[in-house]
C-alpha positions in Angstrom: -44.3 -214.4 -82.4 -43.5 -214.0 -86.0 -39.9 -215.0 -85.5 -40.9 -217.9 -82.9 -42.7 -219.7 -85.9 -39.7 -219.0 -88.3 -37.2 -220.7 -85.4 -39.6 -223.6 -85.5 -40.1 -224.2 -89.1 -36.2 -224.5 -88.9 -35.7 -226.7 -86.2 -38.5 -229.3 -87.9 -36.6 -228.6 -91.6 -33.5 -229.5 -90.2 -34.7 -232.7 -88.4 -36.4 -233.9 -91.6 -33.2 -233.3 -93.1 -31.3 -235.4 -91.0 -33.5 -238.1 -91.3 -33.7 -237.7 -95.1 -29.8 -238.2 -95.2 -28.5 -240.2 -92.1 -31.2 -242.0 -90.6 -33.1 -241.6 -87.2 -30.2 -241.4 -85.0 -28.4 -238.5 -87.0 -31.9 -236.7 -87.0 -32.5 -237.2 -83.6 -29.1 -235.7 -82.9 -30.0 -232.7 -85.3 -33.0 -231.8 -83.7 -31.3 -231.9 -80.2 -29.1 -229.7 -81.4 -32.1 -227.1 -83.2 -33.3 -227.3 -80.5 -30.7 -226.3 -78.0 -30.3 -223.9 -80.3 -33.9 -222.4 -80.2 -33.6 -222.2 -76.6 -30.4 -220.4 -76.4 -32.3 -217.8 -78.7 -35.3 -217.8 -76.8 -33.0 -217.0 -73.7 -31.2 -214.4 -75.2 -34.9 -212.6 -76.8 -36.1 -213.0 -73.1 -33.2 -210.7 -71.3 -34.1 -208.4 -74.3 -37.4 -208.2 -73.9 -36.5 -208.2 -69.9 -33.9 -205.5 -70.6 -37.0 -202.9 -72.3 -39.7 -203.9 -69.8 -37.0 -202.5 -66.9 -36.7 -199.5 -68.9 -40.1 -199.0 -69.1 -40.4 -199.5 -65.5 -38.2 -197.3 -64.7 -39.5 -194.4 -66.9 -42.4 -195.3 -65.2 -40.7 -194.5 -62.2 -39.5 -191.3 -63.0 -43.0 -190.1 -64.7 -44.3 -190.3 -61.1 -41.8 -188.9 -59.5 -42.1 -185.9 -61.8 -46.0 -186.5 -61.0 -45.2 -186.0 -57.7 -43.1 -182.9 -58.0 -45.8 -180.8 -59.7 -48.3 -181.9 -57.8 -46.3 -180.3 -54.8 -44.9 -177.3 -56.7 -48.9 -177.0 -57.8 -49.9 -177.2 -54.1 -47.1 -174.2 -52.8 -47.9 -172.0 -56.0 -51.9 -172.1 -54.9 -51.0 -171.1 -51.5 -48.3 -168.5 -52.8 -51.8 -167.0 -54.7 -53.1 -165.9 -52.0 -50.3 -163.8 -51.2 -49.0 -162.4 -54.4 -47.3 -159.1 -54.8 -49.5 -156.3 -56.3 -47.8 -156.5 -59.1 -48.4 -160.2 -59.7 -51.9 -159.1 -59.2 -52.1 -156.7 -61.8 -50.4 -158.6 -64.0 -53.0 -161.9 -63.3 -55.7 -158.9 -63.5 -54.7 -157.8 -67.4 -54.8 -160.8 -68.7 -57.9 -161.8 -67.2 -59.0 -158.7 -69.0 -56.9 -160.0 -72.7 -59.0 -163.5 -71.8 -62.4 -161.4 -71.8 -61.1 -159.2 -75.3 -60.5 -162.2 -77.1 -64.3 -164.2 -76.6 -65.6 -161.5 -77.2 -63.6 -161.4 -80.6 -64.6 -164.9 -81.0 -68.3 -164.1 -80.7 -67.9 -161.5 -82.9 -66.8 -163.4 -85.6 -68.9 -166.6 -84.6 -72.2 -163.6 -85.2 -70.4 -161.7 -88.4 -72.2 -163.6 -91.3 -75.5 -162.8 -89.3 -74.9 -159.6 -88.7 -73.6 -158.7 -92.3 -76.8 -160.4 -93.9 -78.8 -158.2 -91.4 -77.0 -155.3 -92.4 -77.6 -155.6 -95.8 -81.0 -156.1 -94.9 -81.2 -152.4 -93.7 -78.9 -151.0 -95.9 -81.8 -151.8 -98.5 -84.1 -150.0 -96.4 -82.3 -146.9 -95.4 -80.1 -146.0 -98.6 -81.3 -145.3 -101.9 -78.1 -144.2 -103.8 -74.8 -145.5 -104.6 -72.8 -142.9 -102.5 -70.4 -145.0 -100.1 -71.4 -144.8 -96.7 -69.3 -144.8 -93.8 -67.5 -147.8 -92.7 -68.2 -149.6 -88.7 -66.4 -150.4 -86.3 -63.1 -149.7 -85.2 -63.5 -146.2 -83.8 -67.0 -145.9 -85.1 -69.9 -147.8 -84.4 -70.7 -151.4 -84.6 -72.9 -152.9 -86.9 -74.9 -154.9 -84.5 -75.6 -151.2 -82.7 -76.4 -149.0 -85.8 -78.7 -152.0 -87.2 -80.6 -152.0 -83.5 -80.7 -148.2 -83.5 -81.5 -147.8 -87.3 -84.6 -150.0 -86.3 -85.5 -147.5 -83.7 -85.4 -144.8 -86.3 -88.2 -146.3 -87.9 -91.0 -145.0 -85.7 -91.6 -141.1 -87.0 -91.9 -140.6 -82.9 -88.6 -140.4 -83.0 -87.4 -136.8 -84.4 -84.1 -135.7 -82.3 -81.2 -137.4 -82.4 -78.9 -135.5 -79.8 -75.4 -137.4 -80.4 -72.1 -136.5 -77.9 -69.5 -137.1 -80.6 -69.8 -137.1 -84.3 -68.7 -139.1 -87.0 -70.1 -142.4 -89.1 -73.3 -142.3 -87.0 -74.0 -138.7 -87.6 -74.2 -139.8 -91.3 -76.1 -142.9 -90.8 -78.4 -141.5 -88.5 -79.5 -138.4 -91.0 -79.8 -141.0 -94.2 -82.2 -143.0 -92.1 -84.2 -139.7 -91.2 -83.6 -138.8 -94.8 -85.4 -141.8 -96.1 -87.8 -142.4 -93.4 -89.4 -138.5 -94.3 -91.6 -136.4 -92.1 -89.7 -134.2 -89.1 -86.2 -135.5 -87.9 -82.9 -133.9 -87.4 -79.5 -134.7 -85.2 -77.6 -132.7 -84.0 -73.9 -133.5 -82.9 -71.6 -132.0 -80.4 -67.7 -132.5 -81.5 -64.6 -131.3 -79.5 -62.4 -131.7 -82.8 -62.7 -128.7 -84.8 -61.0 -130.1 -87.6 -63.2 -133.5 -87.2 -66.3 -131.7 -86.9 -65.9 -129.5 -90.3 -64.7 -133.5 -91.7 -68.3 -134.4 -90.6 -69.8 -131.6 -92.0 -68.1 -131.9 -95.4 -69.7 -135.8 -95.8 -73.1 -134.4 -94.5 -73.0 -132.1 -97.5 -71.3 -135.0 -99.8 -75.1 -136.6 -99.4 -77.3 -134.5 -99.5 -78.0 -134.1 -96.1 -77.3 -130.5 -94.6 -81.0 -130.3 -93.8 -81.3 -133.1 -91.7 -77.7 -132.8 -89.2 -76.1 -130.3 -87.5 -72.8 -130.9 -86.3 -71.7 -128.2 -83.5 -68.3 -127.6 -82.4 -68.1 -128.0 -78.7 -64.5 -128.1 -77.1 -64.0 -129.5 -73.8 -64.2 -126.8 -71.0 -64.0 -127.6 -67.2 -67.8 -128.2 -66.0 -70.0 -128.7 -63.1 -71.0 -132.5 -62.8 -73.8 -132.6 -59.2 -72.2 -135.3 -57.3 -68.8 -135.6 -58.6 -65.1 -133.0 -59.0 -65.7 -130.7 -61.9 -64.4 -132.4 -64.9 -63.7 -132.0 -69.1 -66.9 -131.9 -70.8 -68.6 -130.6 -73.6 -69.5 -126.4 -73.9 -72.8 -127.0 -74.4 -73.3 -123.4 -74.5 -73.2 -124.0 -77.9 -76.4 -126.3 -77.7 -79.4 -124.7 -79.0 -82.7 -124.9 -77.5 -83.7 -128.2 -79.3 -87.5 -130.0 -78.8 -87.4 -133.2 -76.5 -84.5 -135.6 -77.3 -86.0 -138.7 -78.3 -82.7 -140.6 -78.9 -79.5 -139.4 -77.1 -76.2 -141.4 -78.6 -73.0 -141.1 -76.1 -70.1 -141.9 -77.6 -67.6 -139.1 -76.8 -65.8 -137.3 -75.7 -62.7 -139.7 -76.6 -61.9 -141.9 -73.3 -58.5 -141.3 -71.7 -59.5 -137.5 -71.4 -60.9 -137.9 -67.6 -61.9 -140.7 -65.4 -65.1 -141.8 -66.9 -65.4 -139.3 -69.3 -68.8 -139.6 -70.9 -70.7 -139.9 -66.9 -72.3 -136.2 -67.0 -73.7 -137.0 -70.8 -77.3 -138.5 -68.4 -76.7 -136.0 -65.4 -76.2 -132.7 -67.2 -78.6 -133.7 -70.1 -81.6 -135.6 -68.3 -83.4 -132.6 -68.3 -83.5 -132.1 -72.6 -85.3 -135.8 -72.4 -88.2 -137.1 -73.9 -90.8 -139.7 -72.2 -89.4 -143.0 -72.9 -86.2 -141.7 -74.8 -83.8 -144.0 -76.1 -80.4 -143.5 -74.4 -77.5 -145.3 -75.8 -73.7 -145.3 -74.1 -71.0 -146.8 -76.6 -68.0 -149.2 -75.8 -68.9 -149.8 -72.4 -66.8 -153.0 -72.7 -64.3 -150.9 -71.2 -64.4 -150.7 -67.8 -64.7 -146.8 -67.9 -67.7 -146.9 -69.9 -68.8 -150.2 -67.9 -69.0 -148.2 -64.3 -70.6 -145.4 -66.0 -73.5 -147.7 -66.4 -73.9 -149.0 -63.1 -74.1 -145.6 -61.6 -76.5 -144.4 -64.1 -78.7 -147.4 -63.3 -78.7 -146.1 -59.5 -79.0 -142.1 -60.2 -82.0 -139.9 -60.9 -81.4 -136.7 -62.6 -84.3 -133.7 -63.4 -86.9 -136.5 -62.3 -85.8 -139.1 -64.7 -84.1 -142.4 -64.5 -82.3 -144.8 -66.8 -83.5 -148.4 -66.9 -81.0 -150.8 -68.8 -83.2 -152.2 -71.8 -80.4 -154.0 -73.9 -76.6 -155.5 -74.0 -76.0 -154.6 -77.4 -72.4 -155.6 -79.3 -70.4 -153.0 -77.4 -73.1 -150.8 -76.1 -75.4 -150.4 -73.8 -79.2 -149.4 -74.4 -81.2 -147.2 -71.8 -85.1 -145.8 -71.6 -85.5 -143.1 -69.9 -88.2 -143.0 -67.3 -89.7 -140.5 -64.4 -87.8 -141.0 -61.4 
C-alpha cells in the first residue's frame, strides 16, 4: 500500500511537471506515460505477490499431506499397541513407573516450604539442645512421616516403640520420648552389625542410652504362615517387651526377598497393643505397595490392620481385633 501511494505521488508530480514546462498536451502525454508505467509495475508486483500466494498454497498442500500421513501412521501404531512385544511392554510399563516418580517429586517440592516450617515447628518441641540431629530422607525417613509420628509420640499412652531397622528414627524417636518424660523406650532390630553399633554410638552421643535399645538381629531363614520360608529378622534376640504401642517397619533393606518386610504384621501381630500404631515405610515401591494390600485383607493372633493414613512415602495402620 505504502509503495502504491509513492507510485502515485509520482505519476501526479510528473504530470504537474509537464504542465509547468510544456503545456497541457506535453502533460497529458507525461501522465499517459506515468501511468503506463504504474501499471506495468503494478503487473509485475501482482505475479509477485501471485508467485508467494502459490507457494503458500502449496506448503499448504504439503502440511496436509504430512497431516494425513500421521494421522495414518497414528492410526496403525494404536492398533500395533495392542499387540506389542513383551518387551515393548515392559518398556511402556517403566516409564509409566518414571511418570509416577517424578509427580510425586513435584509434590514433594510443591509441599517442601510447608513441611520444613512444620518441622521446625516440632523440632521446637522435641529438642532441647544444640546437638545435630539426624538428617531425612534419602534412606531415612521423610519429614512429613517423622512430623506425623513425632505427633503420635505425644500421648504418654504410647511407651514402646518396636522399630524393624534402625537408624535416624531410632534417634528421633528416643529424643521425643526423652523430652516428652514419663515411661518410653524403643527398641530396634538391625541386621547390620556394623550399622547397628553406628546407631548405638549416636544413641550415646545424646544422651539417650536409657531410652533405646538397638539389637542386632541378622537375617536367618524363618517361618512366615501362608507363604515359602523367607530372610527375616532372628527375633530370638527380641526380649520379652510390654505391648507395642507403635511398631515402625522399615527394614530389612528391599532387594533381599520378594516383599521383604510382609512377616513384620504376621509374625509380630501377637506383641500388639489395642489400637497400636503400625507404620510400613516406602511403600511407593511396589514391593512395599503389595505388602499393604495383603495386610489390609489378613488377620494375624486375632488382630487386623486397618489403613488410617497415605503419609509422604508411608503408609499408617491401627491395629484392631480381628
Amino acid at each position: 500500500m505504502r509503495r502504491a501511494l509513492i507510485l502515485l505521488a509520482a505519476v501526479f508530480g510528473v504530470a504537474a511537471a509537464g504542465l509547468a514546462l510544456f503545456g497541457i498536451e506535453a502533460a497529458t502525454a507525461a501522465l499517459a506515460v506515468s501511468w503506463l508505467c504504474g501499471l506495468g509495475w503494478m503487473v509485475v508486483r501482482s505475479r509477485a505477490e501471485s508467485a508467494k500466494l502459490n507457494q503458500i498454497l502449496k506448503h499448504q498442500r504439503a502440511s496436509r499431506r504430512e497431516l494425513g500421513e500421521l494421522q495414518t501412521t497414528s492410526k496403525r501404531l494404536v492398533r500395533r499397541s495392542s499387540v506389542v512385544s513383551p518387551s515393548e511392554q515392559q518398556a511402556a510399563q517403566q516409564l509409566k513407573l518414571i511418570r509416577k516418580e517424578l509427580y510425586g517429586v513435584l509434590v514433594w517440592v510443591q509441599r517442601t516450604p510447608s513441611v520444613t516450617q512444620e518441622l521446625r515447628r516440632v523440632y521446637d518441641r522435641v529438642v532441647d539442645h544444640d546437638r545435630p540431629m539426624p538428617e531425612l530422607g534419602d534412606w531415612a525417613m521423610s519429614a512429613s512421616t517423622l512430623i506425623w509420628l513425632l505427633d503420635r509420640l505425644q500421648n504418654p499412652s504410647v511407651r514402646t516403640i518396636l522399630e524393624c531397622g534402625s537408624g535416624s528414627s531410632t534417634i528421633w524417636f528416643a529424643t521425643a520420648l526423652a523430652k516428652r518424660g514419663g515411661e518410653g523406650r524403643v527398641v530396634a532390630l538391625e541386621t547390620s552389625a556394623a550399622y547397628a553399633e553406628s546407631t548405638r554410638a549416636e544413641l550415646a552421643k545424646h544422651g539417650l542410652e536409657d531410652r533405646a535399645q538397638v539389637l542386632h538381629a541378622p537375617l536367618v531363614d524363618t517361618t512366615v504362615p501362608g507363604r515359602d520360608n523367607q530372610p527375616w529378622f532372628d527375633l530370638s534376640v527380641l526380649p520379652d517387651l510390654p505391648p507395642v504401642d507403635l511398631l515402625f517397619v522399615d527394614g530389612p533393606v528391599g532387594g533381599v526377598a520378594r516383599q521383604v518386610r510382609y512377616p513384620a504384621f504376621p509374625l509380630l501381630a501377637h506383641r500388639l497393643a489395642p489400637d497400636a500404631t503400625v507404620v510400613l515405610d516406602d511403600t511407593g515401591r511396589p514391593a512395599e505397595a503389595a505388602i499393604v494390600q495383603a495386610w489390609k485383607q489378613e488377620t494375624h493372633s486375632g488382630r487386623r490392620l486397618r489403613q488410617v493414613r497415605r503419609l509422604d512415602r508411608a503408609t499408617a495402620f491401627v491395629s484392631e481385633e480381628g
